[in-house]
C-alpha positions in Angstrom: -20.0 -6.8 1.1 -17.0 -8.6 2.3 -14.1 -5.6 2.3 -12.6 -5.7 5.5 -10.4 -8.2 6.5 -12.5 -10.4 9.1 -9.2 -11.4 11.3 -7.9 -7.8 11.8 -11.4 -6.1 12.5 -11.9 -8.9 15.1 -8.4 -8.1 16.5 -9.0 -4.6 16.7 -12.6 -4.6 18.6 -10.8 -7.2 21.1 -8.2 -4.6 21.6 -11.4 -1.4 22.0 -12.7 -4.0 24.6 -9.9 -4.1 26.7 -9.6 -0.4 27.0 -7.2 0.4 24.3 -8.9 3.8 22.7 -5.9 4.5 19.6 -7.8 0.6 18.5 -11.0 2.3 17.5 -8.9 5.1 15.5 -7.1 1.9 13.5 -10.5 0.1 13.4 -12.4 3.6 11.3 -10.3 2.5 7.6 -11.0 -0.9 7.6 -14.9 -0.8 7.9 -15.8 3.0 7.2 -16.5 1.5 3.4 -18.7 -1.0 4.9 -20.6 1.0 7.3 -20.9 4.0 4.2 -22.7 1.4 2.0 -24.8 -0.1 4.8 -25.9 3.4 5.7 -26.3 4.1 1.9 -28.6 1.0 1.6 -30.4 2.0 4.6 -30.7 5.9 3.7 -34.3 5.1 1.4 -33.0 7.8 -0.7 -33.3 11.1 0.3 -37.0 12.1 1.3 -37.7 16.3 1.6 -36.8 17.6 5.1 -34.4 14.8 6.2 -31.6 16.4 7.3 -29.4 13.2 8.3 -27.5 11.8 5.8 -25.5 8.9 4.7 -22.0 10.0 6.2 -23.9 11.4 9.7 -25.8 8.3 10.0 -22.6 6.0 10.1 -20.7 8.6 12.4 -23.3 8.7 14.8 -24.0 4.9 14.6 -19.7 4.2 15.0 -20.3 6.7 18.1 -23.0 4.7 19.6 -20.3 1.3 18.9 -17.2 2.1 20.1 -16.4 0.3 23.0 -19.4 -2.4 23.1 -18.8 -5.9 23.1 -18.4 -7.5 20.0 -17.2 -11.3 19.0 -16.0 -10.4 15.4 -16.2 -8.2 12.4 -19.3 -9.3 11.0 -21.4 -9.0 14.9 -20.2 -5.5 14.5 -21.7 -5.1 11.8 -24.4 -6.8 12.7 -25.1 -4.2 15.3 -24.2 -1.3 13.6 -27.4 -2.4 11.4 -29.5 -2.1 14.3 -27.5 0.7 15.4 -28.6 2.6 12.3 -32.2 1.5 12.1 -32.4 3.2 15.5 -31.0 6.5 14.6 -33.1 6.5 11.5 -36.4 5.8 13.2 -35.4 8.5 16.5 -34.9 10.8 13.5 -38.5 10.0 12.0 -39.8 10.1 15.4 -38.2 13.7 15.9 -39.6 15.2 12.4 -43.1 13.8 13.4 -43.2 16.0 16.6 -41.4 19.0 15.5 -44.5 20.6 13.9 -47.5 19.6 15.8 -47.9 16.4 15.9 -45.3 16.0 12.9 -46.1 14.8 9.1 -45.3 10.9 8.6 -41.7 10.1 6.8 -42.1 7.6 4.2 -40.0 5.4 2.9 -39.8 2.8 -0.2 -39.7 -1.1 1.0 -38.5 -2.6 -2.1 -39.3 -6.3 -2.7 -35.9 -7.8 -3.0 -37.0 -11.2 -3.4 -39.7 -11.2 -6.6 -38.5 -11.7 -9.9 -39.8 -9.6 -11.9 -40.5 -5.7 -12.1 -39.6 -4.2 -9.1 -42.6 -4.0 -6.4 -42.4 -0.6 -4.4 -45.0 0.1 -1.2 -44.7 3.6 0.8 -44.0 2.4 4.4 -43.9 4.8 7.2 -40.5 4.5 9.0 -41.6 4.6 12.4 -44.5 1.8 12.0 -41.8 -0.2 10.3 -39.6 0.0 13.4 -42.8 -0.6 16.1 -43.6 -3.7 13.9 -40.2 -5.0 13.6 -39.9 -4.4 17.4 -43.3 -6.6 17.7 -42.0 -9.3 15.2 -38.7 -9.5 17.0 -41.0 -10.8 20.6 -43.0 -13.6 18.3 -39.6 -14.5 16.2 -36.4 -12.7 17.0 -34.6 -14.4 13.9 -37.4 -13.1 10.9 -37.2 -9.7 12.3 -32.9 -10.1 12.2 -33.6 -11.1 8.5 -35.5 -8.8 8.0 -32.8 -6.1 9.0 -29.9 -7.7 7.1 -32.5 -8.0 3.8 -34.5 -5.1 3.8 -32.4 -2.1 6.0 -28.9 -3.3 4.8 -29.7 -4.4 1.2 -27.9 -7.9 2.1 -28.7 -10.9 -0.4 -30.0 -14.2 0.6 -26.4 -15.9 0.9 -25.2 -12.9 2.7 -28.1 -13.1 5.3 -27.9 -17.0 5.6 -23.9 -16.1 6.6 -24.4 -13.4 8.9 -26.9 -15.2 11.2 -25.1 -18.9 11.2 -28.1 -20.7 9.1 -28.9 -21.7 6.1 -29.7 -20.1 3.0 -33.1 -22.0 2.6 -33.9 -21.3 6.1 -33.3 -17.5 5.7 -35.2 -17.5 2.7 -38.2 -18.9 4.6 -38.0 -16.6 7.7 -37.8 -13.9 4.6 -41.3 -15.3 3.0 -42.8 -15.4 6.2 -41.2 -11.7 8.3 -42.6 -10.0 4.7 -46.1 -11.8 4.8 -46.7 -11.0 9.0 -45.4 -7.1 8.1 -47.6 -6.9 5.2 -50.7 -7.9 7.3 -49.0 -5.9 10.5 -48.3 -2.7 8.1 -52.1 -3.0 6.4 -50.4 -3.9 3.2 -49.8 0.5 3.0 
């Protein structure tokens, strides 16, 4: 997923830090191609009734971005993951009320890790997010793989690299975040 040069994105959210506002209009080319394919990893598809899409999601999440903190391209990425995740699950959260007390929103959790045919489970959105919320107070880390794997469709190598450890380690927390949520989510 590596498109944007790392050196000038850094530059550029340096330069949104210090108050510089044209830096966040020069920052949009160089990781609206990123963002569009995290968001389009993160979408699940496109489930009846949903009315954000790919393109909204990643303008409301580069809304919510613009002129936070971050050390480099790939912690702003980082966040816009989260950043996302959030917007998606307000979104579920808002659909389940709007017609009293709201119909669950599903969504596919695909086992990315299995060799093999491909394993899909119908997850409800908003208990994924209230157990990833849980998992992240017992071990921060498994619930941050479990963002980069599962929400933005990130391999092993590309995990291991975005959170500084190694891929054996990430591959672990990734065994272990996907056994606690299957016991945590009733194994739906």
């Amino acid at each position: 997923m590596e498109r944007s040069p790392p050196q000038q994105v850094t530059r550029l959210l340096a330069r949104i830090e210090s108050g510089d506002a044209a830096a966040a209009d020069d920052l949009v080319p160089l990781v609206y191609d990123d963002l569009r394919e995290l968001a389009r990893k993160m979408y699940f598809g496109n489930p009846a009734g949903r009315t954000l899409n790919p393109t909204a999601l990643v303008h409301e999440a580069f809304v919510r971005l613009v002129g936070s903190d971050f050390s480099g391209r790939r912690h702003f990425l980082g966040a816009a993951v989260v950043a996302m995740r959030r917007l998606l699950t307000d979104h579920a959260r808002a659909k389940r009320t709007d017609k009293r007390g709201g119909a669950r929103h599903h969504v596919t959790l695909v086992d990315r890790i299995d060799d093999g045919p491909d394993r899909a489970d119908e997850v409800d959105l908003v208990a994924l997010d209230d157990a990833l919320h849980k998992l992240a107070t017992l071990h921060e880390r498994q619930a941050r793989v479990v963002e980069l794997r599962f929400l933005a469709g990130l391999s092993v190598a590309e995990t291991a690299e975005a959170l500084e450890i190694s891929e054996r380690t990430a591959k672990a927390d990734w065994q272990m975040a996907k056994a606690w949520l299957s016991r945590e989510l009733g194994d739906a």
